[in-house]
N, C-alpha and C positions, 0 to 999 in steps of 0.2 A: 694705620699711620696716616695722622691729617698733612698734607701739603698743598701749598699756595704757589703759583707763578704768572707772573704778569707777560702780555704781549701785547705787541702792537699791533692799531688795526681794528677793523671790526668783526666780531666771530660771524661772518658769514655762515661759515659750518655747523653754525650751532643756533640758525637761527628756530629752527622749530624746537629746539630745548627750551629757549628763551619762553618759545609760546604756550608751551606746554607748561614748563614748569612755575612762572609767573601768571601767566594767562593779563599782561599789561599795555596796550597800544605803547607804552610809553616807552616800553622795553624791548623793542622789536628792533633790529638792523635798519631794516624799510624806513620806520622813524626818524630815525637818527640821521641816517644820510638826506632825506627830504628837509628836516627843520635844522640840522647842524650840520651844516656843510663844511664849516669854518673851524670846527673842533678840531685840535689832535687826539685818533681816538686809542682806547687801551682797554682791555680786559683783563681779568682776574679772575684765572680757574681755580678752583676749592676742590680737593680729589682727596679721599679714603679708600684707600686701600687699591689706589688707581682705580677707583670711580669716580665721573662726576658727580659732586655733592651740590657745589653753588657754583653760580658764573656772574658775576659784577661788571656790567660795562659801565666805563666813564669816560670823560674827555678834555684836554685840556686844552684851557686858554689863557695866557697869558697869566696870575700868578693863583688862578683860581683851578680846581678839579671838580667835575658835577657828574654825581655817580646818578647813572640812569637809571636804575632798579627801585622805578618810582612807583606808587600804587598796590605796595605789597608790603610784607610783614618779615622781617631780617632779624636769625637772632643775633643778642647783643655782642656775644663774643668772635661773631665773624662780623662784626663792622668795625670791633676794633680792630682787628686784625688788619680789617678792608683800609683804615683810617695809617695804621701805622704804617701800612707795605708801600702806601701810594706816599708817603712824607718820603721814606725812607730811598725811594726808585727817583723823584720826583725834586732835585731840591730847591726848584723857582718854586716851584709850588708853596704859597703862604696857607691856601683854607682852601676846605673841600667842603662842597655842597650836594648837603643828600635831600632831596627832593618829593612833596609829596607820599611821606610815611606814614603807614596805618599804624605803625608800635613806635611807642614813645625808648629812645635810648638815652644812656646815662655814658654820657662820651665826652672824653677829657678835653678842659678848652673850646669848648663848642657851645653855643646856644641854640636853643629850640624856639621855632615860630611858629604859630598858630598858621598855618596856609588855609585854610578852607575847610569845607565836608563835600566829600561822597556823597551824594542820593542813590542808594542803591534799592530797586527792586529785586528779592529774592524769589526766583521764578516756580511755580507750581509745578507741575510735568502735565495739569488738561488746561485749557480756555478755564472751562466749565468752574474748576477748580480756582481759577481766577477770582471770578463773576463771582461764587458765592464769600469771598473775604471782603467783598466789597458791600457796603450799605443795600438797604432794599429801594433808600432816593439814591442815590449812586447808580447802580443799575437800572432803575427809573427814567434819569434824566442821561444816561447815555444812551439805551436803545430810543427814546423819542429823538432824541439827536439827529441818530443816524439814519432813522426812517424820517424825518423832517427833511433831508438831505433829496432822500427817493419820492421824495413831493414833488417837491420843488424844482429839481433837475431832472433832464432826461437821463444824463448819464455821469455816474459816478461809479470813476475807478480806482482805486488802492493800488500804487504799481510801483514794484521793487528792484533795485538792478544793485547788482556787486559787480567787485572787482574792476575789470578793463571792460565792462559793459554799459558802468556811470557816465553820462553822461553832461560834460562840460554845463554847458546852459543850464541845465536840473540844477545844479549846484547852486550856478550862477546865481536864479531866480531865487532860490530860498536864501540865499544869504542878503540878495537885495529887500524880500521881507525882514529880515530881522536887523538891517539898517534903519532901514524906514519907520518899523516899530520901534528902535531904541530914540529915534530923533523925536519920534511924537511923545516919547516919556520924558524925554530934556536932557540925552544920556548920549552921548557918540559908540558906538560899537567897537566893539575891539578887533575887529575884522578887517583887515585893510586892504589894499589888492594885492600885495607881497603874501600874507597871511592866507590870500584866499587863493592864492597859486600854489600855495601848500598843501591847502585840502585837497585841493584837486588834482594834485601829483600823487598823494598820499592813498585816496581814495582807491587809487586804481592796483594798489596791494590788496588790504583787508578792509576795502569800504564796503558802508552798504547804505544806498541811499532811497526812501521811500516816500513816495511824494502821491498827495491825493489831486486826482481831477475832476472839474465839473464840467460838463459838457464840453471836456475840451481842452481846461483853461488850469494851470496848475492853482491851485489857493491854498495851500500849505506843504510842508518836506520836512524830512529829519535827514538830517546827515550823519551817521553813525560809522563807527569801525566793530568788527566782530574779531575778534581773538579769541581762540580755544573753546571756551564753554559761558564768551562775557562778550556782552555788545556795550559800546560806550554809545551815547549819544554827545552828539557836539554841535549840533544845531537844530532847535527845534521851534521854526519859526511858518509865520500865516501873514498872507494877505489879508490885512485892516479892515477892507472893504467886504468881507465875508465874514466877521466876527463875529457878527448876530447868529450865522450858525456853527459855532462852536467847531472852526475846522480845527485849530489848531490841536485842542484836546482830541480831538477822534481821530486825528492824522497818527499823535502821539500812541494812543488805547490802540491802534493798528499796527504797530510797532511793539509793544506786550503782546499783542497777538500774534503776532509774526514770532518773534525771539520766540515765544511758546511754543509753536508748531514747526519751530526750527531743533526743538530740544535743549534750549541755550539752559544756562543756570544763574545768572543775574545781567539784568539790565542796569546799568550807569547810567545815571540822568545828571552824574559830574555835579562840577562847585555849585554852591547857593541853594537855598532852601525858597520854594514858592507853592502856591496854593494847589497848582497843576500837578507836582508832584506828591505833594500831600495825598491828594485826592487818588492818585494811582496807584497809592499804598509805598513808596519810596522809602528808606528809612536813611537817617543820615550818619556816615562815618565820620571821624576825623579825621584829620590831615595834617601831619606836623612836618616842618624844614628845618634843617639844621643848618648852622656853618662852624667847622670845627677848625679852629687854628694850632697851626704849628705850633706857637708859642704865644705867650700871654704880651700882645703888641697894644702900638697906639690904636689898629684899626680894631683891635678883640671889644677893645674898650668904647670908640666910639661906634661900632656898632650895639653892643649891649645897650648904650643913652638911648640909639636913634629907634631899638626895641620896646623899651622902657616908655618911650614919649609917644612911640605909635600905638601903645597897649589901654596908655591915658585917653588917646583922643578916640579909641574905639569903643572905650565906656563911656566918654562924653556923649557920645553920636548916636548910643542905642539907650541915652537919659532921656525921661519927659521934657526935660530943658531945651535942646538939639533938636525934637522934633518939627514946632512953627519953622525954627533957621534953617530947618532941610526944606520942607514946604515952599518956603518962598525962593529958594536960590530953585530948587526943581519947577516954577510957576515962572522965574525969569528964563531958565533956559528953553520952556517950550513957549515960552514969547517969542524970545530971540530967533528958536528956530523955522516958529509961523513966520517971520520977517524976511526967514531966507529962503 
């Protein structure tokens, strides 16, 4: 016999279910209290034959509910279920937002959004085993890399810290490269120091942060979180002025190497598709968002237009036509930002 019951709260108690059985930074307790401080929070145990089956956390704000059980795969008839229990407990509540799903559902009143892709690397169990999926220039042009590196400087070190042994400033430094880089593209960062007070409280759970040095001097970091048998990565950014020797990539390739000889079974390289990830063998999932309404309202409606219109100007923006208009507004912003 299947049964459902909501409580309030965050299941503390169950947080290594959470991790195990999701394996999702996004769905961890740790999470949620770090980046939604502000939420009312609730969960939803699913029990057969008094076992746990599923466990749904989500939280409310104001006439919205946002199920956390992001970055995983839900079947469809426990999200109805999930959709109707939270209407039905809940009645401010107008729409519930499911977040970052790998499975497409078919749920009443709701519309589906293209959120993004996954990069995922699915991990070998040797290095060795790595190295040969890769190209014979591929493996070419990283071992010269890296012995370019042992020319050049006297000392270079790979150096990894977890947990409450990350180290504030490490952070600091790599997120200030990946400002700097995003300025010099024409682009602001989405990192802000709110944002990066978060990494850094967050970190000290399930972080794990790797950062290369040259004699000394940090020039590239990856900021990642490791959950169960999956390491995300969430920042993976280099000093500018060492670009000619390829740290950013080899900081990254040290990071597969690492997850490898930690036993992991996939690296996240997260949203966006770029050449770096290509190149490490990444492959990309989808990612779809829903918002399911109560009832078929003004705002069911004017959100559909504002999906509809958003859907338009993303096939404009990836036309031949849109490329020169991207070129020039991106040629005005790193003007504007050599100016400042």
């Amino acid at each position: 016999m299947i049964s459902t019951y909501i409580y309030n709260g965050l299941p503390t108690e169950f947080e290594s279910v959470l991790i195990e059985k999701y394996s999702s930074y996004l769905t961890t307790c740790a999470y949620l209290e770090v980046y939604y401080p502000d939420y009312e929070m609730h969960y939803m145990v699913v029990s057969e034959n008094n076992e746990l089956k599923e466990l749904l956390v989500f939280g409310n704000k104001g006439r919205t509910s946002l199920c956390f059980n992001s970055l995983v795969s839900l079947d469809q008839n426990l999200m109805n279920e999930f959709t109707t229990s939270v209407f039905e407990r809940f009645p401010k509540i107008q729409r519930i937002k499911i977040d970052a799903s790998y499975s497409k559902y078919n749920l009443k009143n709701s519309i589906m959004i293209f959120k993004s892709d996954d990069q995922i690397l699915k991990l070998p169990s040797t290095i060795d085993e790595y190295l040969s999926n890769l190209s014979s220039k591929q493996r070419k042009n990283l071992k010269s890399r890296i012995a370019k590196l042992s020319i050049k400087f006297k000392n270079v070190n790979f150096s990894v810290d977890l947990g409450k042994d990350i180290q504030e400033r490490v952070i600091d430094q790599i997120i200030l490269f990946n400002r700097s880089s995003m300025k010099t593209k024409g682009k602001v960062s989405g990192i802000d120091n709110e944002y990066r007070d978060k990494i850094n409280k967050y970190s000290h759970y399930y972080g794990c942060v790797a950062y290369l040095e040259l004699d000394g001097v940090i020039v590239a970091g990856c900021v990642a979180t490791i959950i169960n048998k999956d390491i995300y990565l969430h920042v993976n950014a280099h000093d500018e002025n060492f670009s000619e020797y390829n740290v950013g990539e080899i900081c990254a390739y040290n990071m597969v190497e690492l997850s490898i000889n930690k036993g992991l079974s996939s690296l996240h390289f997260l949203w966006g598709k770029n050449e770096l990830k290509r190149r490490l063998l990444a492959e990309s999932h989808d990612l779809f968002s829903y918002f399911i309404y109560r009832n078929y309202s003004f705002d069911y409606m004017a959100l559909q237009m504002h999906v509809g219109t958003k859907e338009l100007l993303n096939r404009f923006k990836q036309s031949r036509i849109a490329h020169p208009i991207k070129e020039s507004v991106l040629k005005l912003r790193k003007h504007l930002n050599a100016d400042n």
